[in-house]
C-alpha positions as CSV (number, residue, x, y, z in Angstrom):
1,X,0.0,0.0,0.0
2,X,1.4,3.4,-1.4
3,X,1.4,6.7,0.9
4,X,0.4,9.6,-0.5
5,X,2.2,11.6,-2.8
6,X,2.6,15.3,-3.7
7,X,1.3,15.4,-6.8
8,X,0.0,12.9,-9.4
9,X,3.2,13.9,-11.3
10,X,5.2,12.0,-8.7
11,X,3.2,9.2,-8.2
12,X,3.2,8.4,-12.2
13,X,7.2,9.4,-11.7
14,X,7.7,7.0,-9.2
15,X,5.8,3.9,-10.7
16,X,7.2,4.4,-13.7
17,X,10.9,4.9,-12.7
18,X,11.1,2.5,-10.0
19,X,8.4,0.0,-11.2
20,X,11.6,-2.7,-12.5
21,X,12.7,-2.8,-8.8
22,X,10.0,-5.1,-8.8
23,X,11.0,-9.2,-7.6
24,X,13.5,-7.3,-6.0
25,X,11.4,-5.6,-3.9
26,X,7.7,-5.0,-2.8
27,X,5.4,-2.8,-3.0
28,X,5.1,-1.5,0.6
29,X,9.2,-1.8,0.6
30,X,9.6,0.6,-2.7
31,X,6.6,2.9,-1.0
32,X,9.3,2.5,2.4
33,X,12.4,3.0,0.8
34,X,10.5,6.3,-1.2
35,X,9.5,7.7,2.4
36,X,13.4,6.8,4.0
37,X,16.3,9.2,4.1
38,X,19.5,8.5,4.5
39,X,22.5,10.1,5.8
40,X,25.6,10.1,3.8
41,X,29.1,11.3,5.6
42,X,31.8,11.4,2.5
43,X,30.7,11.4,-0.9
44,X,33.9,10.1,-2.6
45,X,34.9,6.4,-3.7
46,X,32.7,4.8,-0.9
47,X,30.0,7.5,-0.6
48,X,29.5,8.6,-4.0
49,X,28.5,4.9,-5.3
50,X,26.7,4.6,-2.4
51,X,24.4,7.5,-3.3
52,X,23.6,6.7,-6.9
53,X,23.3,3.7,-6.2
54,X,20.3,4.5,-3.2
55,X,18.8,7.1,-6.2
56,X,18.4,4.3,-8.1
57,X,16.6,2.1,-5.8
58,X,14.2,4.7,-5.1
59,X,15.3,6.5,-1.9
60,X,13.7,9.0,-1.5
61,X,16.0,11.3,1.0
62,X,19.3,12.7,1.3
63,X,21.6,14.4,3.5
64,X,24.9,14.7,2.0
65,X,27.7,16.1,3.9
66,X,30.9,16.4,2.2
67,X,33.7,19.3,2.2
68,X,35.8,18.6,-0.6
69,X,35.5,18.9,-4.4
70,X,36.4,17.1,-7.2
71,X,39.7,17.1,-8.8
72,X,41.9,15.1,-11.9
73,X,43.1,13.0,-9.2
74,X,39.7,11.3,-8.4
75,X,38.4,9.9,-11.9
76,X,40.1,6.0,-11.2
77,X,37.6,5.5,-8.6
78,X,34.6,8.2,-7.1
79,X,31.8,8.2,-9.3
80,X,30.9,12.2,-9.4
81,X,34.7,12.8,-11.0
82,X,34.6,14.0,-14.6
83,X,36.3,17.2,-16.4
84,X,32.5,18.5,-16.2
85,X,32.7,18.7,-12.0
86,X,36.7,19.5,-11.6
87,X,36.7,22.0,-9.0
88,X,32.9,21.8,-8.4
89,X,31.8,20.5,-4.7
90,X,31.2,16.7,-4.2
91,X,28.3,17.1,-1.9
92,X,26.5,19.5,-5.0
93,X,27.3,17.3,-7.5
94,X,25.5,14.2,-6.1
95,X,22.8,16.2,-5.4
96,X,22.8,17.1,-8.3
97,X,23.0,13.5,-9.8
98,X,20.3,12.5,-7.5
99,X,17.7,15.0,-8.7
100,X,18.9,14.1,-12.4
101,X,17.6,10.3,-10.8
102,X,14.5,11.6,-9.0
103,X,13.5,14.9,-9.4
104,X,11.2,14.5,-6.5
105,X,13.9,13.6,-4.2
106,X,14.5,15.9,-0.8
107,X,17.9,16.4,-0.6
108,X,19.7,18.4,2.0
109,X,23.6,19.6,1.0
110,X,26.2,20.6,3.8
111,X,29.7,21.8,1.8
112,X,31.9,21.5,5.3
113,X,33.1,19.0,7.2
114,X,31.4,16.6,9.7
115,X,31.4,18.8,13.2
116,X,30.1,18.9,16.9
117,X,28.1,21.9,15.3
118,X,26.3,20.1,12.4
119,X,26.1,16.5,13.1
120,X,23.2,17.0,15.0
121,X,21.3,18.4,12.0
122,X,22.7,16.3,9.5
123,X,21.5,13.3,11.2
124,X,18.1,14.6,12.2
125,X,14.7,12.7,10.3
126,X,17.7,10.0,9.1
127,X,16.3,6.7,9.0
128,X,19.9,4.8,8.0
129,X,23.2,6.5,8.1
130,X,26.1,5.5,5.6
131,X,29.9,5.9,6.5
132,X,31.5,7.2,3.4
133,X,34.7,9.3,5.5
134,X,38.1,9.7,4.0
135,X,40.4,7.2,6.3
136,X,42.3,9.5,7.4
137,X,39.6,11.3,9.3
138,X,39.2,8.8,12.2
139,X,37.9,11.8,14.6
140,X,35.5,12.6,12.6
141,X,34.1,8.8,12.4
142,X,33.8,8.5,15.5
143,X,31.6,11.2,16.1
144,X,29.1,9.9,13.5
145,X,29.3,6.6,14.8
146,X,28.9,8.1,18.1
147,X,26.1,10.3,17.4
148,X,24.2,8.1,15.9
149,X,24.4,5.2,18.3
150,X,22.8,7.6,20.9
151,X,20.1,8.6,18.4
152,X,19.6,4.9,17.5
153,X,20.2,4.8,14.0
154,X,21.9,2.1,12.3
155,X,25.3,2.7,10.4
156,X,26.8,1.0,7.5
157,X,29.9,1.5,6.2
158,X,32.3,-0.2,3.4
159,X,35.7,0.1,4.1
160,X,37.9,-0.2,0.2
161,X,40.6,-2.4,0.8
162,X,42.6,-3.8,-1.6
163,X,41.0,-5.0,-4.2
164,X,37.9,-5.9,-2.5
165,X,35.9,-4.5,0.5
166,X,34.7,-4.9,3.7
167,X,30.9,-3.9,4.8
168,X,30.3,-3.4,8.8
169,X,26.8,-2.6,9.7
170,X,26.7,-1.2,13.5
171,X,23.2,-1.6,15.2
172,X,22.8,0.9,17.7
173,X,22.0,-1.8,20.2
174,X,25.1,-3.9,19.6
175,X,28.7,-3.5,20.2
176,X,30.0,0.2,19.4
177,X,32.1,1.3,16.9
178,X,35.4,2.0,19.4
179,X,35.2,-1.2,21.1
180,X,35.3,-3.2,17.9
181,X,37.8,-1.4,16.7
182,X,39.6,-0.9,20.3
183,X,40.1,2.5,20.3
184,X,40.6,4.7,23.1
185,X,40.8,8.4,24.3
């Protein structure tokens, strides 16, 4: 059973864009995933697939939160790199490409860093939140993963390595992000 939409525009938009999802998923999960936001930390190599790839299926919310743009350097492996978006910010670009997916999708765009001062915002109304941080920002992971757990949302992340990856969902009822990693203050 489909919730409402905005206009009849959407709801022929959605059915018809999202209808091949279809075996894959059900009806009340498309109308779910339509109605879901997610938050996405990092919109590079990890982060940027990640969001086109949640555009396709039909998501229906974003908040992206990325501080860097795109440059030469990125095209071998984050999605959002081409000559058109060199020197362009990451975070405007996949929203960009998100709205080219779904131009009914609510999409909220902070160009900075993850902060004390904005997490609290970026994570507000998230249903999911999806770790796509640069490595060497492991302060800046924590307070997501922190944050979240005491909001209760549930964090994926997908860690490249090598040649293949690793995916770690953490359940804000289960064992927290510094334990299984064993870090300490």
């Amino acid at each position: 059973m489909q919730t409402s939409f905005a206009s009849e525009e959407e709801r022929v938009f959605f059915q018809e864009a999202f209808s091949r999802n279809k075996g894959l998923l059900s009806e009340e999960e498309q109308d779910r995933l339509r109605r879901s936001t997610v938050a996405i930390a990092g919109l590079g190599g990890v982060g940027g697939i990640e969001t086109v790839g949640l555009a396709h299926l039909g998501v229906g919310g974003f908040h992206l939160i990325d501080p860097d743009v795109f440059e030469v350097a990125n095209f071998n492996r984050q999605v959002g790199a081409m000559m058109s978006t060199v020197g362009k910010s990451k975070a405007e670009t996949m929203a960009a490409m998100i709205r080219d997916i779904n131009p009914f999708a609510r999409v909220t765009v902070w160009n900075e860093e993850l902060n004390e001062t904005n997490i609290g915002s970026f994570l507000d109304g998230a249903d999911v939140v999806i770790d796509g941080i640069d490595f060497f920002l492991p302060q800046v992971r924590r307070l997501l993963y922190h944050e979240a757990r005491k909001n209760g949302q549930f964090v994926v992340g997908a860690g490249p390595i090598g040649f293949g990856s690793a995916s770690l969902v953490f359940d804000p009822q289960g064992m927290d992000f510094d334990t299984y990693f064993d870090i300490h203050d």
